[in-house]
N, C-alpha and C positions, 0 to 999 in steps of 0.2 A: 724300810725303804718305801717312799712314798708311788703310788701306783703307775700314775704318768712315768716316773725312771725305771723302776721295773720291765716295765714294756717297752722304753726305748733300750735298754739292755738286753732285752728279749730280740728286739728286731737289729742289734747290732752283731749278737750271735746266728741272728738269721740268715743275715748278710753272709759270714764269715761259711757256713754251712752252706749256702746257696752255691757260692763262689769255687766250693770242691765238686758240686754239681748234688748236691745233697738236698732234700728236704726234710728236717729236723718231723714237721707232721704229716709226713708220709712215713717213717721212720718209727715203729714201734718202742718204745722203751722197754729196757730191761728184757727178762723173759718170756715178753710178749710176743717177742719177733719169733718163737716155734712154730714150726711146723704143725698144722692141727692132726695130733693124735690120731682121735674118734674115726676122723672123716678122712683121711690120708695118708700115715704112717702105719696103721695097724692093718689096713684093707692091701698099701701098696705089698707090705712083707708079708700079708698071707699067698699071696697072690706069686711072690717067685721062691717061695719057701722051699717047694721041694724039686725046683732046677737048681738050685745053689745046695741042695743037698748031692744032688748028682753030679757036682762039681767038687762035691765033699768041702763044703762050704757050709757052716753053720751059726745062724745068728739066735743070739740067747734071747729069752723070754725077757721082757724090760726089766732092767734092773737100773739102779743109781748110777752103778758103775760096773767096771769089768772087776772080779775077783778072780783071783787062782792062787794055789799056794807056791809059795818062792818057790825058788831057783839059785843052783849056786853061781848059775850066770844068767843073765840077762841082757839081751843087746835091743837096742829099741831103734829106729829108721824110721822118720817121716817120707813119706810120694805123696805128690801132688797129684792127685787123677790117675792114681795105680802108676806100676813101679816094679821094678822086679827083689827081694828079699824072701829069704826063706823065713817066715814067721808063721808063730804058731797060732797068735791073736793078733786084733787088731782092734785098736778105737778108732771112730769115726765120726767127723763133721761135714755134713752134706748143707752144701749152700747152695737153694734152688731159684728159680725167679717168680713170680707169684703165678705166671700161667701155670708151668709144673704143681707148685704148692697144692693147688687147687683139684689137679685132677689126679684121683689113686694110680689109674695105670699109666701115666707119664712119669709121676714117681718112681714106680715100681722099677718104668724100665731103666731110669736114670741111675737107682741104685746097684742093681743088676750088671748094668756096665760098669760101674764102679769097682762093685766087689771080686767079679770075674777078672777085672783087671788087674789083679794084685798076680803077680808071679810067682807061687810056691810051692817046692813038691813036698809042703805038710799038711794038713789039716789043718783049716785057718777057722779060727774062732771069734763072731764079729763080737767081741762083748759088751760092748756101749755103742751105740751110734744118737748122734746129737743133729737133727736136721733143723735149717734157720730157711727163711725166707728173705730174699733181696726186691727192691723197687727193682734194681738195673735188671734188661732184661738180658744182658750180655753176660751178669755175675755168677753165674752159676762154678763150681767147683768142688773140689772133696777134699780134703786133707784127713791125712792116713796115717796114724800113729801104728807102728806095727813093731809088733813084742815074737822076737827067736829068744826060746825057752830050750837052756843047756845044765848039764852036770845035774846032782840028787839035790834033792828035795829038801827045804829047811823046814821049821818047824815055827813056819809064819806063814802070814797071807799077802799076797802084793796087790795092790786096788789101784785102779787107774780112771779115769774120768777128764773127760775135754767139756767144755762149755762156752761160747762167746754171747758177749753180746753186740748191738752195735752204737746204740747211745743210751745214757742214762740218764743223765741231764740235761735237756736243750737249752738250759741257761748259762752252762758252763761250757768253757771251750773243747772243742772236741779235743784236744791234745793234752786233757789236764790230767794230771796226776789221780783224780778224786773217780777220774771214767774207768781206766783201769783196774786201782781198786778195787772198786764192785765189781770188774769183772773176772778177776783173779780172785775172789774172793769167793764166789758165786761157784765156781768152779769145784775148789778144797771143797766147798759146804758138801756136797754128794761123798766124800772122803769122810767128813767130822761127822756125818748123818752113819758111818759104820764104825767112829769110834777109831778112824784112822789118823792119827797124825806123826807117827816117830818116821824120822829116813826120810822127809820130804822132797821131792823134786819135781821142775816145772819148766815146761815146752811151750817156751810163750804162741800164739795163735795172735797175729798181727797182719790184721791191708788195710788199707788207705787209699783217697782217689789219687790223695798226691806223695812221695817220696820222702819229703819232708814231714809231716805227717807219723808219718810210716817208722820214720827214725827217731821221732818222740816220743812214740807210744812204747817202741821198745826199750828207749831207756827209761820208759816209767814204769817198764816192768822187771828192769834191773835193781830200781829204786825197791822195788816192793819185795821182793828176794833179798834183798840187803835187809829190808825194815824188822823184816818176819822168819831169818835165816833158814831162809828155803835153797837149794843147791838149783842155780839156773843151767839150762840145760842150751847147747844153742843148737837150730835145725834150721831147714831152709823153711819159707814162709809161702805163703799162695800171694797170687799178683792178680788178684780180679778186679784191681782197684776200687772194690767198695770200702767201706766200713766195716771193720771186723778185729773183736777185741774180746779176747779171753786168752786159756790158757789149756794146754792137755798137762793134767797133776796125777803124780804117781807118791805112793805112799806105802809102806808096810806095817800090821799089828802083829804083834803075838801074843793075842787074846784072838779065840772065837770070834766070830760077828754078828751083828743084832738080824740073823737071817733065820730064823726059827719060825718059820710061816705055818709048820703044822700042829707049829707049839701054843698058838695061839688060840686062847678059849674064854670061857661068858666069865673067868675070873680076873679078866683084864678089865683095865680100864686106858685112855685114849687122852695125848696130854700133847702141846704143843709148848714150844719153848720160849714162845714172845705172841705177840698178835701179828696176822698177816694182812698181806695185800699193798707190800711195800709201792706196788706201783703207781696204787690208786690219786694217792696225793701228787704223785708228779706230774700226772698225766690232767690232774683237774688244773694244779696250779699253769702250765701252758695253755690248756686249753682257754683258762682266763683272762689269759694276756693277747691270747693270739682271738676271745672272740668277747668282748671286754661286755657287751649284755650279759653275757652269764652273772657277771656280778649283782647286782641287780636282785637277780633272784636267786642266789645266795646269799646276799645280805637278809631278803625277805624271810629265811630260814633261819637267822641267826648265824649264816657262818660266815666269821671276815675275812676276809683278805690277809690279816696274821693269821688268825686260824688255820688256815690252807699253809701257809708259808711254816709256822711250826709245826705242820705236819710233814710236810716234803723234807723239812730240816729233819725232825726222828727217823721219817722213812730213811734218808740217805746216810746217815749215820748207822741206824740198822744194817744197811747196805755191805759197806763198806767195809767194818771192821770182822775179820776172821773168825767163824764160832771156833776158835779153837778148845777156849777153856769147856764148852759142851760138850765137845769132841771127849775130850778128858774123864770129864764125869760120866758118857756113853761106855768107856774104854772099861772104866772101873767096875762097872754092872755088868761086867760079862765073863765071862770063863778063861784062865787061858788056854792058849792052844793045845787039840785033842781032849778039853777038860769037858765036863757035861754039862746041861742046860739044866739050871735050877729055878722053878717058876719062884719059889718065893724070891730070892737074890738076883736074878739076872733079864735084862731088855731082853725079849720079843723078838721087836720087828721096829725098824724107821722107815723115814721119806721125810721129805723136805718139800716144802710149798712154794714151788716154784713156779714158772709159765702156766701148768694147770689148773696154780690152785688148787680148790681145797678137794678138785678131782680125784687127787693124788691118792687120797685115803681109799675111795671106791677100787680104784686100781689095786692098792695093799691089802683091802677085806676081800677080793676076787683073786690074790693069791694065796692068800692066808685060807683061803675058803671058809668065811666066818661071815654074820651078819653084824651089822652095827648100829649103834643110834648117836648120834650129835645133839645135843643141849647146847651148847656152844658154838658161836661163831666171834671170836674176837676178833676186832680187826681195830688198824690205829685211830681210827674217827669214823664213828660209827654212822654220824649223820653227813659226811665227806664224802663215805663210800657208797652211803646210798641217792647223794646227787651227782655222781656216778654214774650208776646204774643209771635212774630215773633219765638222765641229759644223753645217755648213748657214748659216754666218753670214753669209756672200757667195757669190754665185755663181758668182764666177770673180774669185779673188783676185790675178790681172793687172790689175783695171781702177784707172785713178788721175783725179787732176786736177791740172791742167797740168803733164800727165804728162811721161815722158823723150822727148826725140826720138830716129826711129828713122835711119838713113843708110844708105841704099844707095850705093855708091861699089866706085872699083878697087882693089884693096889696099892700092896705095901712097896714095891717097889717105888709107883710112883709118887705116892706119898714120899719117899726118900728124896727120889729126883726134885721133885716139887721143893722141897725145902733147900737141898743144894744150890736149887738155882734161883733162889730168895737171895739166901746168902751170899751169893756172888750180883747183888743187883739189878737180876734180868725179870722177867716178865712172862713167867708161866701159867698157864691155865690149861684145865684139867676138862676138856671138853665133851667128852662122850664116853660111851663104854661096849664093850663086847660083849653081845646077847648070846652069842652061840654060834656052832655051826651051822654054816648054809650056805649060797652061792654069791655073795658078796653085797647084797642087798646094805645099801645105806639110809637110814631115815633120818631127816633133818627137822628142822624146826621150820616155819613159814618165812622167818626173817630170813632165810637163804634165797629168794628170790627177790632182795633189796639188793643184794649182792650181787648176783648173776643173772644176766639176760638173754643170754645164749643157751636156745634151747635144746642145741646137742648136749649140754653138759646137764642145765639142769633134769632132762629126761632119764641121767643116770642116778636122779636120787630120788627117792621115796617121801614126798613132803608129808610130813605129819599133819 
C-alpha cells in the first residue's frame, strides 16, 4: 500500500480512537503498558510486605503465574475492588493512572487497599499480580480472580495467570478480532511457558469507553474459545471505561513444571524459541505514519517502508497465534507428577519475553541463583530495532507480547528442543549459557545497548 493511503488509514483509525476519547500514541502497545517493575512494583511490595503478612496475607515471589496442586474442587469468583469470598488465592490485575505508576508508595498504598479488601477467614495467597498503567486519570481499578480450594488433593498442578493489554495495533480497529487475539493469547503464553495446556479455561478481562465496544470485544473472545476449544467461563467485568483486553486463563498438568531453579548449573545452556521484540516493528511502523520525516532517514539506512510493514506483519502474526504446540514440546521434557528431575532429559526453568524483555532472564538467573553470559540477541529486524532505539520510539526494543519463550536446560536437552522446534517451523536460537553459580549476574554483548536505552534495565546487565 502506497504510503500517502497508509496514513490517511492511519488518521482514519485515529479519528475513530480519538472519538472513544482515546489516543492510540499515548497508548502503549502490547506489553508495554506494565507497570515498571525496577522502580515500582518491587519497591511498592517490599514496602507492605510484612502488614499484609499481619493480615495473614501473602504475596509470592514473581512467578509467570499462580501454581498450586489441584483440588477435587475448585470454585473461582471475580470482585471488582475487593469483595467478600472465602478464597484461598487470588490473581490479580491492578489498573493504576500514570501519577500512581510512577510513584512506589502510592502504589504500595493502592495495592494494600486492594488486597486488605478481599473478605476471607483463610489465608489468601496473592499468586500472580499483573499491574498496567492508564492515560485516564479517573481508570484506576482491580480485578480479582479469587480461587476457594475444597476436598483431597489430585495428582496434578492448576496454573492460572491474567494478562491484558490495551491496543496492539493502531492501524486496526480497536474492535477487531486480530486485538483480542493477541491478547488472549499473550495471556496462555505464561501457561505454555510451564508446559500447561490440558483442561483449558478463560475469564475474559474486557472495558471499553463505550458499551458497544465492550460487547464486541467480548464476542471476539467467544470467537477465540470456539477457534482454540478453550471452555469460556463468564464473570462480571470492570466499568472504568478505558481500554482493557485480555483474559485471566486457568490450566492443569500432570507433569512437574519447568520450576527447578536450584537445578540449574554451568551445564546448561540458554535458548529462546523465535526472535523477540514483537513490539518494536509496530511501534516504528506508527511512529512513521504519524511523524512521516522519520522516513527519510530510514530510507537513508536502507530500511523501506515494506521493510517495516513485513516486519509488523511477522511481529503480529507472531502475536497472535497460541504457542500451544511449545507448550506441548515444554510438557514432554519434564517429569510426570511426583516423578524426579533428570538433568540429562528434562527443562530447568522458563519465562517468556514479555513487557520486560530480555530483563526477564536477569530476573530467572537471580532466582535460579546462577550467573550467565548472552552471545545472542535475536530479534526480528535487527537494523528496525536499532532505529528504535537510536529515534526514542521504544525503550527497550526487547519487549514483545506473547513473546518467545526462554529454556533453561542441559545441552543435550536443548539440542533436542532446538531441533523439535526446526521441525515444526519455528525459529529457535540458542543464545547463551550458564557459567555457574552466583548472584544472578548477566553479561551481554555491546549490541544490547542498540536494543535498549533505558538505563534502569540496562544497569542490570554486565556489558562485555
Amino acid at each position: 500500500m502506497a504510503i500517502d493511503k497508509l496514513i490517511d488509514k492511519f488518521r482514519v483509525n485515529l479519528d475513530k480512537y480519538k472519538k472513544m476519547g482515546l489516543n492510540p500514541l499515548s497508548l502503549a502497545t502490547g506489553c508495554a503498558v506494565k507497570v515498571d517493575l525496577i522502580d515500582t512494583v518491587y519497591p511498592a511490595i517490599h514496602k507492605i510486605r510484612d502488614e499484609l503478612v499481619r493480615r495473614n496475607i501473602e504475596i509470592l515471589p514473581r512467578e509467570d503465574a499462580d501454581i498450586f496442586v489441584s483440588r477435587e474442587k475448585i470454585y473461582i469468583k471475580r470482585v471488582i475492588n475487593g469483595g467478600e469470598f472465602d478464597a484461598d488465592r487470588a490473581v490479580s490485575l491492578i489498573q493504576v493512572n500514570q501519577e500512581t505508576s510512577g510513584n512506589p508508595d502510592k502504589f504500595a498504598e493502592f495495592l494494600l487497599k486492594v488486597y486488605t479488601s478481599i473478605k476471607t477467614s483463610r489465608k489468601l495467597t496473592i499468586g500472580k499480580g499483573h499491574s498496567i498503567v492508564t492515560s485516564n486519570p479517573k481508570g484506576e481499578v482491580a480485578v480479582l480472580d479469587l480461587f476457594r480450594l475444597d476436598g483431597g488433593k489430585e495428582k496434578s498442578y492448576t496454573v492460572a495467570n491474567n494478562d491484558t493489554i490495551q491496543i496492539v495495533d493502531p492501524l486496526d480497529d480497536p474492535g477487531s478480532q486480530m486485538q483480542v487475539d493477541v491478547a488472549i493469547s499473550n495471556s496462555l503464553n505464561d501457561l505454555f511457558t510451564k508446559g500447561v495446556f490440558q483442561d483449558l479455561r478463560m475469564i475474559p478481562v474486557v472495558d471499553a469507553p463505550t458499551d458497544d465496544l465492550k460487547q464486541q470485544l467480548l464476542r471476539n473472545a467467544e470467537n477465540y474459545s470456539r477457534e482454540y476449544s478453550i471452555e469460556l467461563l463468564s464473570d462480571v467485568q470492570p466499568n472504568s471505561k478505558t481500554l482493557m483486553i485480555g483474559a485471566t486463563v486457568i490450566g492443569k498438568s500432570d507433569h512437574e513444571l519447568p520450576t527447578y531453579y536450584n537445578m540449574v548449573n554451568e551445564n546448561m545452556e540458554i535458548l529462546v524459541t523465535r526472535p523477540v521484540g514483537e513490539l518494536t516493528p509496530i511501534n516504528v511502523f506508527m511512529w512513521m505514519l504519524t511523524v512521516p520525516e522519520l522516513i527519510e532517514d530510514m530510507e537513508a539506512r536502507g530500511i523501506t517502508i515494506q521493510r517495516v510493514e513485513e516486519a509488523k506483519k511477522k511481529a503480529l502474526n507472531y502475536m497472535r497465534e497460541p504457542n500451544t504446540e511449545i507448550a506441548k514440546i515444554i510438557y514432554d521434557h519434564l517429569p510426570p507428577f511426583g516423578g524426579t528431575f533428570d538433568e540429562n532429559s528434562h527443562i530447568a526453568m522458563t519465562t517468556d519475553v514479555t513487557g520486560p524483555g530480555l530483563f526477564v532472564i536477569k530476573e530467572f538467573a537471580e532466582k535460579a541463583q546462577v550467573d550467565v553470559e548472552l552471545f545472542d540477541i535475536p530479534v526480528i529486524d535487527p537494523d528496525i530495532h536499532e532505529f528504535a532505539t537510536e529515534n526514542f520510539i521504544i525503550p527497550n526494543s526487547t519487549a514483545g507480547t506473547n513473546g518467545a519463550i526462554v529454556i533453561f536446560a542441559h545441552k543435550k536437552v536443548i539440542d533436542e528442543i532446538f531441533d523439535e522446534l526446526k521441525r515444526k517451523s519455528l525459529e529457535p536460537h540458542i543464545i547463551g549459557k550458564v557459567i555457574g553459580k552466583g548472584n544472578g549476574t548477566v553479561i551481554v554483548p555491546p549490541t544490547i545497548t542498540k536494543y535498549i536505552h533505558r538505563n534502569n534495565v540496562l544497569r542490570q546487565f554486565k556489558i562485555k
